[in-house]
C-alpha positions as protocol buffer text, in pm:
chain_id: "A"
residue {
  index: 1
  type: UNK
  ca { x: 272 y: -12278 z: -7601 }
}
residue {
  index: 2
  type: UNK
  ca { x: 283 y: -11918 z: -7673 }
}
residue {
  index: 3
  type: UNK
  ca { x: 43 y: -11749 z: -7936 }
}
residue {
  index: 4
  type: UNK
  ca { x: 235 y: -11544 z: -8170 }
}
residue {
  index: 5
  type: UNK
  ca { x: -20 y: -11243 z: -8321 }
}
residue {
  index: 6
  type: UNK
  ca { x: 46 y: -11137 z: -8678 }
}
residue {
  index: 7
  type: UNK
  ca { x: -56 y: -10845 z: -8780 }
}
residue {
  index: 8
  type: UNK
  ca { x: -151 y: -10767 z: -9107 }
}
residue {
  index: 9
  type: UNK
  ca { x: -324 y: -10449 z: -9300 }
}
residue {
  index: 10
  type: UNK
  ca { x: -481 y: -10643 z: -9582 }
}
residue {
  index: 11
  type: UNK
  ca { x: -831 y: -10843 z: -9556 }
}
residue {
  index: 12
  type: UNK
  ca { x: -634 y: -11184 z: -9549 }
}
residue {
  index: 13
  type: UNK
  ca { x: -294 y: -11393 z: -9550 }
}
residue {
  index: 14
  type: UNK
  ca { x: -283 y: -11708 z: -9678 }
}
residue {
  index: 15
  type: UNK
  ca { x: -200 y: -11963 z: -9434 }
}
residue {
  index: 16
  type: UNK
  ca { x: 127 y: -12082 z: -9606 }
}
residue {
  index: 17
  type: UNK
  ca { x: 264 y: -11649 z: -9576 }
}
residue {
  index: 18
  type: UNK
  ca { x: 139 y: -11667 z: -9214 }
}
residue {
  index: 19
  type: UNK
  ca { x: 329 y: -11974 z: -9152 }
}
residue {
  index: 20
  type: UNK
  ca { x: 626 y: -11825 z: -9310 }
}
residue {
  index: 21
  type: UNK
  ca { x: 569 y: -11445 z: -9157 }
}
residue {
  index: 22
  type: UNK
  ca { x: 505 y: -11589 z: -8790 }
}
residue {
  index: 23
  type: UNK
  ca { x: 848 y: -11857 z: -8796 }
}
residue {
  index: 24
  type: UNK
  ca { x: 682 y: -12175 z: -8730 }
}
residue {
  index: 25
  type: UNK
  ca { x: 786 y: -12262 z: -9141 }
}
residue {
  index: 26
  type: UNK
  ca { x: 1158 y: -12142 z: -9243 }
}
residue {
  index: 27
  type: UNK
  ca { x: 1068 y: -12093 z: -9605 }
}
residue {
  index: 28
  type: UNK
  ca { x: 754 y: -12110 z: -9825 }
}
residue {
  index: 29
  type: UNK
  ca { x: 817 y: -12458 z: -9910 }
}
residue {
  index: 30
  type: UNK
  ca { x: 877 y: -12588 z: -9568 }
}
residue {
  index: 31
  type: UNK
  ca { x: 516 y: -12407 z: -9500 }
}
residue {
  index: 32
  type: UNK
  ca { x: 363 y: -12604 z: -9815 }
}
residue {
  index: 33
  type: UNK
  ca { x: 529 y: -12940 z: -9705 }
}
residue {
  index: 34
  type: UNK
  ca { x: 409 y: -12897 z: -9367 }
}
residue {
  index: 35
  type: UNK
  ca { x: 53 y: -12812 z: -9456 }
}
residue {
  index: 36
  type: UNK
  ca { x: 70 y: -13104 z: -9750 }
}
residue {
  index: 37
  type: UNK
  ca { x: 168 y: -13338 z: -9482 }
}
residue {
  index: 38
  type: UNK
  ca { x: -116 y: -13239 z: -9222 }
}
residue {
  index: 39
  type: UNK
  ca { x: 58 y: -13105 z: -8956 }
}
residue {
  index: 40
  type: UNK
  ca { x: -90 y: -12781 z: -8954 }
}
residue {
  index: 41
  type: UNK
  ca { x: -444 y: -12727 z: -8768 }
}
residue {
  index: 42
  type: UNK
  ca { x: -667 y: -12397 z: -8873 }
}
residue {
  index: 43
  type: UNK
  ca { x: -883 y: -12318 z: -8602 }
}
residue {
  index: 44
  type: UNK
  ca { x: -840 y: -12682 z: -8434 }
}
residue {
  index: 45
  type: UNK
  ca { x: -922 y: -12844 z: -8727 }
}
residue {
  index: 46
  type: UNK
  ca { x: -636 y: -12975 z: -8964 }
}
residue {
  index: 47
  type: UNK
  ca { x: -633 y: -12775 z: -9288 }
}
residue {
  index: 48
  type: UNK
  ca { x: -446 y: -12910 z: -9560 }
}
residue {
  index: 49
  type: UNK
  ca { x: -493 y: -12589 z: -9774 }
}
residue {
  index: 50
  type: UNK
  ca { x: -211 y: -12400 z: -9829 }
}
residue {
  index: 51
  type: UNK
  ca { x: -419 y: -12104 z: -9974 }
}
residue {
  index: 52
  type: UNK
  ca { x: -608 y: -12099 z: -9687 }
}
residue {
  index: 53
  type: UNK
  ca { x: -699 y: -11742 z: -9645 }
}
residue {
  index: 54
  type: UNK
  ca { x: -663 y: -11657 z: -9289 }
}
residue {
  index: 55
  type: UNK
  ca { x: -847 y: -11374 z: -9173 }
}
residue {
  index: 56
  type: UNK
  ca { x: -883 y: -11153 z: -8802 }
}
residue {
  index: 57
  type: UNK
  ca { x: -879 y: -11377 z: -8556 }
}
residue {
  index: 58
  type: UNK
  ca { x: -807 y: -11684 z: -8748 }
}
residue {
  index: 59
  type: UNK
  ca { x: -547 y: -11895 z: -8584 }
}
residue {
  index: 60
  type: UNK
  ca { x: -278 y: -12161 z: -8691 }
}
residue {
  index: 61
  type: UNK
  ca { x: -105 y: -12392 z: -8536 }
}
residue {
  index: 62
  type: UNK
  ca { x: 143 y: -12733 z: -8511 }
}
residue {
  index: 63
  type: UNK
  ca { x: 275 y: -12910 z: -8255 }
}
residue {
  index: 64
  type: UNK
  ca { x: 515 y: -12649 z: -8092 }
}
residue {
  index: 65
  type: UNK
  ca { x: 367 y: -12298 z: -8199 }
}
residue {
  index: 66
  type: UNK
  ca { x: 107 y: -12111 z: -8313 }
}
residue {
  index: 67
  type: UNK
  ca { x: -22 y: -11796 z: -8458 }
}
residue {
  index: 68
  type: UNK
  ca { x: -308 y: -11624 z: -8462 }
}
residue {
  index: 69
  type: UNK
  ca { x: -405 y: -11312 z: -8713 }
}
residue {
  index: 70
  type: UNK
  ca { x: -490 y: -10931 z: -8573 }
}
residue {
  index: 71
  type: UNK
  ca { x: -609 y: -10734 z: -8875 }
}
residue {
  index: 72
  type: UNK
  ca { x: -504 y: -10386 z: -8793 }
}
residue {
  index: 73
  type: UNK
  ca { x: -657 y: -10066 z: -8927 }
}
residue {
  index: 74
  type: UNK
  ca { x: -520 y: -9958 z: -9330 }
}
């Protein structure tokens, strides 16, 4: 499975954006029903936050993709 890196010029995304940015969710509320139902894992550990703020070098991931967050400079 491929990493996908997002970058971002802000201190954070929240996980369901990232999901949503990245393509592993189609729309914001296939991100939130994912992430309601568990199958999303923050940092190998399954995060049922959908606010999660995700930060450089954070990374998320399901089954079949991930991504991972590169903060670059503002």
């Amino acid at each position: 499975m491929k990493t996908e890196i997002i970058e971002i010029n802000t201190e954070f995304i929240r996980l369901d954006a990232l999901l949503k940015l990245s393509g592993i969710a189609e729309t914001g509320g296939h991100a939130k029903v994912m992430i309601q139902n568990g199958e999303v894992k923050v940092n190998g550990e399954i995060c049922t936050m959908r606010g999660k703020k995700m930060r450089h070098g954070d990374k998320a991931s399901t089954q079949n993709a991930s991504a991972e967050v590169c903060v670059i400079d503002r």
